[in-house]
N, C-alpha and C positions, 0 to 999 in steps of 0.2 A: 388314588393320589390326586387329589386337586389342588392347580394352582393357584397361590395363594399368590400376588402382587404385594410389594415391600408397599410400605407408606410413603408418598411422595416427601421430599427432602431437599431444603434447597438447596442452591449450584454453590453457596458459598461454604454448607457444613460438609456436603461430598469431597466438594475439593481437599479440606481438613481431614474427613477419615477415609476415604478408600483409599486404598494401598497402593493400585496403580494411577490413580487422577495426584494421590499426593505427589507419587516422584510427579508426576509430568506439571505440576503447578511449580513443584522447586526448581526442578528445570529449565524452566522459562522465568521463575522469580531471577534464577542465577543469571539468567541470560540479557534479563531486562538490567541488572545492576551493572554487571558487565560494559555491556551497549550507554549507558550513563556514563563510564569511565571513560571509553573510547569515544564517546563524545567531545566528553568534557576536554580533549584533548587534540581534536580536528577543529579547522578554521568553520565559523558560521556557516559556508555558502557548501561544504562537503557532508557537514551529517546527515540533511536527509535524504544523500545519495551512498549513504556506510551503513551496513548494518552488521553484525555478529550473528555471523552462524551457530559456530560452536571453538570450544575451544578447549583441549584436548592436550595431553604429552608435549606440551611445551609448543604448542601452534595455532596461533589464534586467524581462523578464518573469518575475512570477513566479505560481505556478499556488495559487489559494486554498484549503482541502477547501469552505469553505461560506460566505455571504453573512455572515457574522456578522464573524465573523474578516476578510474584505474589508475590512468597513467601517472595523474595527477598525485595521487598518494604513493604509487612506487616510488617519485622521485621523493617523497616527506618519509616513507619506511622505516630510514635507521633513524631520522629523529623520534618517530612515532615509537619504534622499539625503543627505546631509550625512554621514553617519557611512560612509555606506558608499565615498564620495569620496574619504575619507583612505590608502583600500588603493590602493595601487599597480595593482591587478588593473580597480579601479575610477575609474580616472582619469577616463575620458572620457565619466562616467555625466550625463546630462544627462536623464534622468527614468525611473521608476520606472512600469512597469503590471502592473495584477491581474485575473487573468482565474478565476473563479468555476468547478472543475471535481469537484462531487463526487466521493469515491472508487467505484470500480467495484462494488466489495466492499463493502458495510456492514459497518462495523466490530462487532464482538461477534455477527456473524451466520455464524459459520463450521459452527456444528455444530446441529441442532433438541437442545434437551434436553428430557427426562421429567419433569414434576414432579406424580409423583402419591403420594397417602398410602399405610401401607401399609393401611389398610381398602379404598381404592380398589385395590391390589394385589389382595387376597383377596376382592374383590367380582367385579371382571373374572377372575381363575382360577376361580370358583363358579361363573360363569357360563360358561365355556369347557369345563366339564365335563360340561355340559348340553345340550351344543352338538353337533349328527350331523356337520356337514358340518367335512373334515379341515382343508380348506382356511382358513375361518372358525376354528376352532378354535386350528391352529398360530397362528394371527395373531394371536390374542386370549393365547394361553400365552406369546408373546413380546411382547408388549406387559406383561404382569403381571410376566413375570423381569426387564423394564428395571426397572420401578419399585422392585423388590424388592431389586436392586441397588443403588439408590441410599439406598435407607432402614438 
């Protein structure tokens, strides 16, 4: 018996036939339409702190970035149940919950950046040049061309 490998296939016809990849595409198609309604019906400065978990037996979770914003929509809830009741998708909504889940990521924390003058540039290269050991030295030459770069 030898392995025979299927023919490769792209991500967008999988997603169409296998049986498990389809529910879990509808499932997130439902999720992403969903998440468009419940937008469509929070103030600008809160959707990209709401998102839709799931939404189940008459209860729509949705997920908060942070305690502030929670609070913020608990006191908006029964209007939000009320507006959100008019869609057809939301029929049988019979209460709304927020579950508190910072992002994983800090936001504006993607990159460390440099912020030094250029005297602290030509301070750290003055002293890298003074410096024996290669090791210590490269470190401190690259640390003054960041700076130097950005000035």
């Amino acid at each position: 018996m030898a392995f025979r490998p299927h023919s490769a296939r792209l991500p967008a016809v999988l997603l169409r036939e296998a049986k498990p990849l389809k529910a879990i595409f509808r499932h997130a198609q439902r999720l992403g339409q969903l998440q468009s309604l419940v937008e469509s019906q929070l103030q600008p400065a809160a959707r990209e702190h709401c998102h839709v978990a799931s939404w189940r037996e008459g209860t729509l979770l949705l997920i908060v970035t942070d305690g502030h914003w929670a609070t913020r929509l608990r006191y908006q809830q029964k209007r939000l149940l009320r507006q959100l009741q008019a869609f057809d998708e939301f029929i049988n909504l019979d209460r709304i919950l927020f579950k508190v889940q910072p992002p994983t990521v800090p936001q504006g924390a993607a990159g460390h950046t440099i912020d030094l003058s250029s005297v602290a540039a030509e301070s750290i290269q003055a002293t890298a040049e003074g410096i024996t050991d290669p090791k210590l030295r490269a470190a401190l030459e690259r640390l003054a061309s960041h700076a130097k770069a950005r000035t």
